[in-house]
N, C-alpha and C positions, 0 to 999 in steps of 0.2 A: 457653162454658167453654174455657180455653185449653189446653192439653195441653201438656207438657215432650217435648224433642227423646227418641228412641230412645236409650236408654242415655248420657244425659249424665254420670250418671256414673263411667261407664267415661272416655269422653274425657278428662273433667274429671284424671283419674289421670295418662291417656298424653298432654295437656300438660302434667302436673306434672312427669312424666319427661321431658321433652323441655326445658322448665327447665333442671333438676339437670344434663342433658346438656351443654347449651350452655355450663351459668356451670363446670361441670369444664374444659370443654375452652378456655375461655377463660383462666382460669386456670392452666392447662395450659403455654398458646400463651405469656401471659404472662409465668410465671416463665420460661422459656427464653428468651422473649427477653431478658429482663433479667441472666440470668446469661451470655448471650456478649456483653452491652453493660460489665459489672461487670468480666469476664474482662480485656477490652480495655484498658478504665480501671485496669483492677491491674497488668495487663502497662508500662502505659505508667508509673504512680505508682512502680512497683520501679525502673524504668531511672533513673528520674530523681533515688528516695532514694539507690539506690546511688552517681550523681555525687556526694552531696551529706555521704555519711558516711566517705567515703573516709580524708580527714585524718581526722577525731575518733575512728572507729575502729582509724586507727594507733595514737594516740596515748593512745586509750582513756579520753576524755575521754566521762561518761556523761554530764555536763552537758548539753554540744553535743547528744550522740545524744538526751537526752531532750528538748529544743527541737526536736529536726529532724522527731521521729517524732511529736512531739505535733499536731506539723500534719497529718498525716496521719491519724492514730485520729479526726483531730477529722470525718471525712468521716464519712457515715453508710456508704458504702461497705463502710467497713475497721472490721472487727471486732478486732483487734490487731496489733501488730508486732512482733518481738523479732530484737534484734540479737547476731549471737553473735562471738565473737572467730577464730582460725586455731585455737585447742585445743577449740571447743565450747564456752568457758562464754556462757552467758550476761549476758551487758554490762548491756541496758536492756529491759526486756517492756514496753508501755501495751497498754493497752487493756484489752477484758475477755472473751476468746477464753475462757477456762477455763468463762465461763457459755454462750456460743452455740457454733453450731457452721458448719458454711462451709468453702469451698474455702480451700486452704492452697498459696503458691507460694510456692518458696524458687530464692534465686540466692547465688552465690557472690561476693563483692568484689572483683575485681582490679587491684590496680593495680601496673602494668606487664606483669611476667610470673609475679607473684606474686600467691599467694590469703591475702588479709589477713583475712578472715572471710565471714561469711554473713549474709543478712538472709532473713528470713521473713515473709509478709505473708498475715494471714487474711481473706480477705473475709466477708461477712455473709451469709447466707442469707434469701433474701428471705420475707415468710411470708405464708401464703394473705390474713391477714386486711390486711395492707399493699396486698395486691394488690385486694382488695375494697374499701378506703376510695379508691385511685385510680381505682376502674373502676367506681364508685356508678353515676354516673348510667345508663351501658350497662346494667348487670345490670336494674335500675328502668327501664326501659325496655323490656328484653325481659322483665317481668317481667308489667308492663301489654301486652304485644303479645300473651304467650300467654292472657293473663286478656281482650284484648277476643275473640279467637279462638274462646275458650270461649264466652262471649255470642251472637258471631254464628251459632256452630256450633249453639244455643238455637234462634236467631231462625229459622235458615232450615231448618232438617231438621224442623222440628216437621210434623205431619199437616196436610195441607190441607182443607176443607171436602167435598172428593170421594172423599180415601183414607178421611175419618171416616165418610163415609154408605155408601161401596162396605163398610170393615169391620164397620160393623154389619148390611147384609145380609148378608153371610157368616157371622155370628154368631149370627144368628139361623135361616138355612137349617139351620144343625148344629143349632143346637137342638131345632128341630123335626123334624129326622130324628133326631136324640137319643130323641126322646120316645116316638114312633111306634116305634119300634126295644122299647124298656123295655114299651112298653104290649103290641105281639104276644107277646113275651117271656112276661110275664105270664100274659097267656091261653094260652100252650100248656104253660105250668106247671102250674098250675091242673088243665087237662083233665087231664095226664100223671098228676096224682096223684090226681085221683080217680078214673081208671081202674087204679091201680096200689091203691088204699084197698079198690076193689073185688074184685079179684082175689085179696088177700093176705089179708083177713080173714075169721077162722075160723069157721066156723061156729056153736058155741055161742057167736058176737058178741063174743069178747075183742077187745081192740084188736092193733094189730099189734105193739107195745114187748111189751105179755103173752105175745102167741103166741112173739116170739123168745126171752124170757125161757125160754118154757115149753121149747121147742125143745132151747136149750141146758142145758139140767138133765136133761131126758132123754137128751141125749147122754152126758153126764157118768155116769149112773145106769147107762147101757149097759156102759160102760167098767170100771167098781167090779164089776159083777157076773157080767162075761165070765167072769172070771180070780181065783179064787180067793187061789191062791199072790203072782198079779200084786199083787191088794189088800193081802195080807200085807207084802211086799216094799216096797211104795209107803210103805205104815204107817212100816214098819223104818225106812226112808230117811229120812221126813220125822222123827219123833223125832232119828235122829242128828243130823240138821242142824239141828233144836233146839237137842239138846244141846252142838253142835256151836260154833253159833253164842251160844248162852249162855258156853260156856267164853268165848269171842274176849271177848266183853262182858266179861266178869269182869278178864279179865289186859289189857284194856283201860283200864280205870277201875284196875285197880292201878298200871302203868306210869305214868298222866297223876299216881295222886297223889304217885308215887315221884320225877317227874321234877317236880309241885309245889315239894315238899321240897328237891331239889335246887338248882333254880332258886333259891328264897328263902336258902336257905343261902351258894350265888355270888355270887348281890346282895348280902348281906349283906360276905362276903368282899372283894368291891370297893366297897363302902362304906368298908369299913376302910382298905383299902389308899390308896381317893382321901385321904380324909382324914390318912394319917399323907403320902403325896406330900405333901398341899398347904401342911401344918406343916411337913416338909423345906424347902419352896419358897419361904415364906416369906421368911426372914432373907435370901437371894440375889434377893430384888426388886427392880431397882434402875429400873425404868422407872414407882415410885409414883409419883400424881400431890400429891408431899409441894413443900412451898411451897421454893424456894430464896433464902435470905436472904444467907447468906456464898457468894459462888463462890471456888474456888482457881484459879490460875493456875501450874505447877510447869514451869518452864523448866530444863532439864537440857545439858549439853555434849553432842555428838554426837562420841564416841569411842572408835571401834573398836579401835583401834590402842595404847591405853589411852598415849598422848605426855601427858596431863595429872599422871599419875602420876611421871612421869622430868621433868619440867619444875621449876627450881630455885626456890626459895623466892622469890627476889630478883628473878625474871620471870614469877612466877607472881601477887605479891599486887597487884602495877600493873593485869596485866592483868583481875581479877577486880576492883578498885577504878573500871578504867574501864568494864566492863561493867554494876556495878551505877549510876554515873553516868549512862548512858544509858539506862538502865531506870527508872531513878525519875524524868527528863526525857520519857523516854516516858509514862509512870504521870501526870505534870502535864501535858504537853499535852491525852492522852486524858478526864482526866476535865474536861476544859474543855470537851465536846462536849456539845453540848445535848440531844443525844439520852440520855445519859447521865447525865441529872440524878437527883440524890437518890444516888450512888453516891460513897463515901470510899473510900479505905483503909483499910484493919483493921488491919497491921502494919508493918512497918518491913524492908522485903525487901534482904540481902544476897547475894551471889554466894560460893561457897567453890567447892569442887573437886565438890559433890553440887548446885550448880547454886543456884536461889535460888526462891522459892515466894513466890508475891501472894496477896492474900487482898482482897476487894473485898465491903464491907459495901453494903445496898441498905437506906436508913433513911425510906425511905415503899414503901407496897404497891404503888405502879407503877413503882419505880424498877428496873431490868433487869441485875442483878447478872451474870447470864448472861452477855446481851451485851457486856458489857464487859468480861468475862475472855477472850471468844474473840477483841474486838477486837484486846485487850492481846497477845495472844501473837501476831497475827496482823499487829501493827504491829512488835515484837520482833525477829520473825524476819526480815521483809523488812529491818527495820536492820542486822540481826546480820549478816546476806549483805553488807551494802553494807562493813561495818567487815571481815568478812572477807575480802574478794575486796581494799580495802584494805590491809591486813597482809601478805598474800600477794605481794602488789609489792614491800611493802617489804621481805620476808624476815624476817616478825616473828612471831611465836607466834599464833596466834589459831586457833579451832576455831567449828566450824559446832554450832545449836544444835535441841532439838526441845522441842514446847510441848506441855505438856497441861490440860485444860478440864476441872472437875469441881466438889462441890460436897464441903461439908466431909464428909460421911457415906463418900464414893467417893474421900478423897483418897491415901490409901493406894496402894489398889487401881489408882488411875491412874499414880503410881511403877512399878509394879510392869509395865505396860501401856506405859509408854515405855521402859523398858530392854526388852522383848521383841518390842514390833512395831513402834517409829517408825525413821523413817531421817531423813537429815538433812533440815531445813527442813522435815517433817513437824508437823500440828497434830491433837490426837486431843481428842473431848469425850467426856465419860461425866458425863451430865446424866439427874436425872429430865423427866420429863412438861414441868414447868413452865417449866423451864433450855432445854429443846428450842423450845418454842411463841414464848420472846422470840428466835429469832433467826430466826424465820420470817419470809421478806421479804427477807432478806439475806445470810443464809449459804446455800451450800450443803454436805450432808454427805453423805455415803456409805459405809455398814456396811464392817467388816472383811472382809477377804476368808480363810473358813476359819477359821471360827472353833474355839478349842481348849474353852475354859471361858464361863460363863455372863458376864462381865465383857467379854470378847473380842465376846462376841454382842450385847450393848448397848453397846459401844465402837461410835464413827463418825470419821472421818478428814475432816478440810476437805477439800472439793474446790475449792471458789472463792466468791467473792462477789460482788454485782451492783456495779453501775457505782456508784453514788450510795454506797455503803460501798467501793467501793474508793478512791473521791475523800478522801472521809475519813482515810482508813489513810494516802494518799501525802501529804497535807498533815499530819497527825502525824511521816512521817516528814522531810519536808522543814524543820519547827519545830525538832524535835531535832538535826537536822543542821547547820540556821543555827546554831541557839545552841550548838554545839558547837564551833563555829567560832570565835562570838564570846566 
């Protein structure tokens, strides 16, 4: 018969832990070395963008700066770049830094003895499982090193043929002094109590349970008849606390059915009350999982300053004729996208001074009506910045814009939600259930912060989107901007 090692598995555990130990610590050693390898590589990639954007940043030429820095996003390195001007704005962003996250090193531009702008550069964070598909074969190796370990720690601690015959005579010596032990035991019980049978039983042969019985009733009987008064008093006593504990009983079973009654009348009472809450609650459900056929898209001015009000008839309908030209060129590019198929337009969107609203029909059940209103606003805006930050060179009217995402049942309510919580180039969606699930994969959103009303609290704000929808959006915008040209 072969026997298994002493506690294998125990061991079997503390080489599992000794595993988990190593591939931490490996991965540990790893990432750090790789982020002051990445450090280096960033240090050196910045010195070198900044020779390179020197001119086109004078001259603000975003072309050049997006060729210079697309070279560089293209590294797996560099998670984004963004180049800013001497005032702060932002000139050119690639990449897609808004979804990852990573060391960030910024330098300023100078050239001569002037600071012409700044450039900023995000690296990538490296992630355990990158580090895992590099270092496979090492982990799979000490993986098998601690699993032969175990085996051999099997093979060779097991009992040898001299510890199995030395522990069954020791097994058996206890046994038999076990035995011998239980057996005198026995016998001097035995005598104990039949010397103890004979000494205690009564004469007229009762047993000895009878005689103590007998014993204590004479006791008892002693006691009752000492004391006359005593006996009276005992009596007294015991009835009161009859009575006593009768009353407890009574106003016991009253109280349980008084607090019965009570209880079923409060259930009752929050019965009611749930159900008029849940009818209240109702009509303000905007997170149903109701199907979304028509999405709105409501694109508004961003105007604090309210300049669109004082702005003269004769440069106000130019600029609102070119804004909705590049919105309905935006609106044909986008729905050219495959992703987007089975999606029209529903109306016929123009711009006035209260901004201009899409309306985006889905005419099969898998078409993503959704999707394509968040795109829309989210292609929009990034153009609206470019046409702005444009205008502004040239001293020419133009105002920054915010987008809102909804479906027709919430399209009100999302009006109402961009004059009170968007700021400029801001995107807000107020989607049911179903609106939410198609942009899954690609958008990212993030609740309001503080919310006042139940609208506020199912309001979400873009936060960014992944790489493969951002490529999308900047080639939307890039189409529009050719043929705006041509």
């Amino acid at each position: 018969m072969t026997y298994l090692a002493p506690r294998q598995g125990l061991f079997a555990i503390i080489i599992l832990i000794s595993f988990f130990i190593q591939t931490t610590l490996l991965l540990i050693s790893t990432n750090q070395q790789l982020d002051e390898l990445k450090m280096q590589t960033g240090e050196r990639m910045l010195v070198q963008l900044i020779d390179e954007v020197k001119l086109p940043l004078l001259s603000k030429d975003k072309v050049s700066l997006s060729v210079l820095t697309g070279r560089y996003t293209s590294e797996n390195t560099v998670a984004s770049l963004t180049v800013k001007d001497i005032d702060d704005q932002v000139l050119i962003q690639t990449g897609e830094a808004q979804l990852l996250e990573g060391k960030t090193m910024s330098r300023q531009v100078i050239m001569g003895d002037t600071v012409i702008g700044t450039v900023n550069m995000t690296l990538r964070d490296t992630g355990n499982g990158e580090i895992i598909a590099s270092q496979w074969i090492f982990i799979l190796g000490s993986f098998i090193t601690h699993l032969l370990i175990w085996l051999l720690y099997g093979y060779v601690a097991r009992p040898t043929r001299e510890q199995l015959a030395a522990l069954s005579r020791d097994v058996q010596d206890y046994l038999i002094t076990q035995n011998q032990g239980q057996g005198r035991g026995r016998v001097a019980l035995q005598r104990q109590d039949s010397e103890s049978s004979d000494e205690t039983r009564p004469a007229d042969g009762l047993s000895i349970h009878q005689a103590l019985g007998n014993y204590i009733k004479t006791q008892q009987e002693g006691a009752e008849g000492g004391d006359p008064n005593a006996k009276h008093s005992e009596q007294t006593a015991a009835d009161n606390t009859g009575n006593s504990q009768r009353d407890i009983l009574t106003k016991i079973d009253d109280n349980a059915a008084g607090k019965t009654e009570s209880e079923a009348a409060d259930a009752e009472n929050t019965e009611t009350r749930a159900a008029t809450t849940e009818t209240e609650a109702k009509p303000q459900s905007l997170m149903a999982n109701r199907p979304i056929e028509v999405a709105t898209v409501k694109i508004r001015f961003y105007d604090p300053n309210s300049l669109l009000s004082a702005l003269a008839f004769e440069k106000s309908e130019p600029y609102f004729a070119l804004c909705t030209q590049l919105l309905q060129r935006t609106i044909d590019e986008l729905i050219k996208q495959p992703i987007l198929f089975g999606i029209k337009l529903n109306n016929k969107p123009v711009f006035d001074e209260n901004g201009a609203t899409v309306e985006f029909l889905a005419t099969t059940s898998h078409s993503r009506a959704g999707l394509a209103a968040i795109m829309l606003a989210k292609a929009y805006v990034m153009l609206n910045e470019v046409t702005y930050i444009k205008h502004r060179e040239l001293q020419r009217f133009a105002l920054q814009v915010v987008a809102g995402v909804s479906d027709q049942a919430t399209s009100e309510k999302m009006e109402q939600l961009l004059i009170n919580n968007a700021r400029a180039g801001d995107i807000l969606a107020l989607l049911p259930v179903e609106g939410i699930k198609q942009l899954r994969g690609y958008i990212q959103l993030n609740s309001l912060k503080n919310p006042t009303t139940v609208y506020e609290r199912d309001c979400a704000s873009l936060e960014g989107v992944n790489d493969s929808m951002m490529q999308r959006l900047i080639d939307v915008r890039d189409a529009v901007l050719l043929s705006a040209l041509n």
